[in-house]
C-alpha positions as CSV (number, residue, x, y, z in Angstrom):
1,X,0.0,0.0,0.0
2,X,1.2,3.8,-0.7
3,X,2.7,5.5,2.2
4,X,0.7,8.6,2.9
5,X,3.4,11.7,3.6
6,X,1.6,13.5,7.0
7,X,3.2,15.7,9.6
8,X,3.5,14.7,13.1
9,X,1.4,17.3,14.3
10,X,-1.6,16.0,11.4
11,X,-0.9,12.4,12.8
12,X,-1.7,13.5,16.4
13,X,-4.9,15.6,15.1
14,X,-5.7,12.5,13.4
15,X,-5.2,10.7,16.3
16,X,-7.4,12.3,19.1
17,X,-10.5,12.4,16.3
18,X,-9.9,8.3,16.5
19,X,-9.9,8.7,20.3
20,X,-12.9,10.6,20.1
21,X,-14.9,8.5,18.5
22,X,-13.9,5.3,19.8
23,X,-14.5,6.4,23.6
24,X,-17.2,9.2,22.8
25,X,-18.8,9.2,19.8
26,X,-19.6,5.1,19.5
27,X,-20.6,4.6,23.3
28,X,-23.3,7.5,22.3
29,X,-25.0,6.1,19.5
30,X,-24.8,2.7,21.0
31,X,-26.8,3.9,23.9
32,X,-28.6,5.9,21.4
33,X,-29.6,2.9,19.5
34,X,-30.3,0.6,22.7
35,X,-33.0,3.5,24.2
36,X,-34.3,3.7,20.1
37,X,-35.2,0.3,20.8
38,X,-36.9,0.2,23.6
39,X,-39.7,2.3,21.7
40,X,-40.8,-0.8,20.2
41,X,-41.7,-1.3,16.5
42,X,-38.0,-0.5,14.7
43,X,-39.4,-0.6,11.0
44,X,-41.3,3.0,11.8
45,X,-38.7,4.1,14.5
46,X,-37.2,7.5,13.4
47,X,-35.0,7.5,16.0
48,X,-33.8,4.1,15.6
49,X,-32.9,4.3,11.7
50,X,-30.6,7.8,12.5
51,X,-29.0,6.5,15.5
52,X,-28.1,3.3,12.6
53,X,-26.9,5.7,10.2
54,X,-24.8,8.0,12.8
55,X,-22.8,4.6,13.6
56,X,-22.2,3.6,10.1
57,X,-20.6,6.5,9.5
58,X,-18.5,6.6,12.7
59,X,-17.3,3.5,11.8
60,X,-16.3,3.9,8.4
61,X,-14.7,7.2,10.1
62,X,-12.7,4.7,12.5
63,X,-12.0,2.3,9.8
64,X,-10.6,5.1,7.5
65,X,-8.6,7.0,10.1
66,X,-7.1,3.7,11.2
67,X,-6.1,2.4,7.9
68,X,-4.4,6.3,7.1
69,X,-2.3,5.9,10.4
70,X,-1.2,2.2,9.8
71,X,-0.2,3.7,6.0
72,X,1.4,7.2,7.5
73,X,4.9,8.5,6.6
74,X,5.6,10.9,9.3
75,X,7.7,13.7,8.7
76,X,9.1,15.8,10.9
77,X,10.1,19.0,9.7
78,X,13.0,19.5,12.0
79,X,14.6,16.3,10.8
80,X,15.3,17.3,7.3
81,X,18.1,18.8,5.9
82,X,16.7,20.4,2.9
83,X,19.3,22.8,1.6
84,X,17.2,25.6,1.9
85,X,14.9,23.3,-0.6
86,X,11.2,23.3,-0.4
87,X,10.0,19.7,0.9
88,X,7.2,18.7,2.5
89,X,6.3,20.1,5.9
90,X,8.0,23.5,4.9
91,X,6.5,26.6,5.9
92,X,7.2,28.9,2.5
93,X,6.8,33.1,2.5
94,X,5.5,33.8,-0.9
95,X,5.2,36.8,-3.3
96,X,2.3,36.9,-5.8
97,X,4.2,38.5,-8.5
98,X,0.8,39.5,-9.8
99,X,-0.4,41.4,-7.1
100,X,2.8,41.9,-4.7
101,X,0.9,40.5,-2.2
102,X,3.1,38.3,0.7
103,X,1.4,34.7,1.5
104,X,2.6,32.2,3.8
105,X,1.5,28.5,3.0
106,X,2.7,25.6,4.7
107,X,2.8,21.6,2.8
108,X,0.7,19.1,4.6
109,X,-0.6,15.3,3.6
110,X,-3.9,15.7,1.9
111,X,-5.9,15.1,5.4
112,X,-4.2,18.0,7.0
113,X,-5.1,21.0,4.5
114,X,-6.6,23.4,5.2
115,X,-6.2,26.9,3.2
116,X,-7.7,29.4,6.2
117,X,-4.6,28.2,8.1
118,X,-2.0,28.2,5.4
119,X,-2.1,24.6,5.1
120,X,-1.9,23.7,1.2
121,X,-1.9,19.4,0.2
122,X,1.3,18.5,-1.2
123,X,-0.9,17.5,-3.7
124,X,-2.2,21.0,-4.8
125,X,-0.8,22.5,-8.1
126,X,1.0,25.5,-6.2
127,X,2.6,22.3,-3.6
128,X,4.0,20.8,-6.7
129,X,5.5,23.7,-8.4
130,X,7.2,24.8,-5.2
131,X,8.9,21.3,-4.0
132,X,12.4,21.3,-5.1
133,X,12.5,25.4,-5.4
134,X,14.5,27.6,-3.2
135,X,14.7,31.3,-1.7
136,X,14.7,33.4,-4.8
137,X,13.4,30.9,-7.4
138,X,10.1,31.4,-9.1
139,X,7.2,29.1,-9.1
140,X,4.9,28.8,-12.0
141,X,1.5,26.8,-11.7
142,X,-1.8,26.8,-13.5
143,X,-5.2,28.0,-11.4
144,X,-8.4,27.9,-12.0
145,X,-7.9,31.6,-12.9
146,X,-4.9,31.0,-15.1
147,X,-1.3,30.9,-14.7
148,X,0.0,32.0,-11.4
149,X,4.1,33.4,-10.6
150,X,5.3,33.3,-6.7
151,X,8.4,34.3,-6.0
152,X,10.1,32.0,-2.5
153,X,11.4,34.6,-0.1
154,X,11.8,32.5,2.6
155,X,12.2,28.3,3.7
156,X,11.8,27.2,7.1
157,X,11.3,23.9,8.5
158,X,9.5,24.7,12.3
C-alpha cells in the first residue's frame, strides 16, 4: 500500500479524532440505539434508523482514520536537511508577482489541509510547483484563474 506523507502534528490531530470517536462518539449512539429500541416497532422508529446511520458513519470514520495511520509517513520537519529546498512540511513566504501581495503556506498530507490556516496538500498545483525550489526561485502553476508566478522569499522547516 502507498505510504501517505503526514506531519506529526496532522498524525496526532488524526489521532485524538480516533480517540474521540472510539471512547465518545460510538458509546453514544450505542446507547442511542439501545434506548431507540426500547420504543418498540424499529421498522417505523425514526430515531432508531438515524441512531443506525450515525454509527455507520463513525465506523467507516474509525476504519478510514485507522487504515491512514497504519499507511502514515511521518515527517518531521525539523529532521530534514533540505538545503534551503522546499519539501514537504515546509512553511514557505511567498510573493504573488501579480499582485505583490506576501502569503505564507505551509505543505501538509492531503488530510491536514486546510487553506484558512496556510495549510496547502502536497498535492495542490502550487505544492508541486514549489517542492524542489528555493529562496529566490520562481514558481509557475496553473489555477483555475490561469497561470499564477510566486516568487520563494523564505524556507523554514519549524
Amino acid at each position: 500500500m502507498e505510504r501517505i506523507p503526514m506531519t506529526a502534528n496532522g498524525a496526532e490531530k488524526l489521532r485524538a479524532e480516533l480517540n474521540d470517536l472510539k471512547s465518545v462518539q460510538r458509546p453514544r449512539v450505542i446507547q442511542a440505539i439501545a434506548d431507540a429500541r426500547e420504543h418498540g416497532d424499529l421498522k417505523e422508529n425514526a430515531e432508531y434508523h438515524a441512531a443506525r446511520e450515525q454509527q455507520s458513519f463513525i465506523e467507516g470514520r474509525i476504519q478510514e482514520i485507522e487504515s491512514k495511520l497504519s499507511n502514515a509517513q511521518i515527517i518531521d520537519p525539523k529532521s530534514l536537511n533540505a538545503n534551503g529546498k522546499v519539501l514537504f512540511s515546509a512553511t514557505v513566504d511567498l510573493l504573488d508577482l501579480e499582485t505583490d501581495k506576501e502569503v505564507t503556506y505551509q505543505i501538509v498530507g492531503e488530510d491536514e489541509a486546510d487553506i484558512k490556516e496556510g495549510k496547502i496538500s502536497i498535492t495542490s498545483p502550487i505544492a508541486r510547483a514549489l517542492i524542489g525550489k528555493e529562496v529566490d526561485d520562481v514558481a509557475t502553476f496553473q489555477a483555475p484563474g490561469g497561470e499564477r508566478e510566486y516568487e520563494i522569499i523564505a524556507v523554514r522547516y519549524e
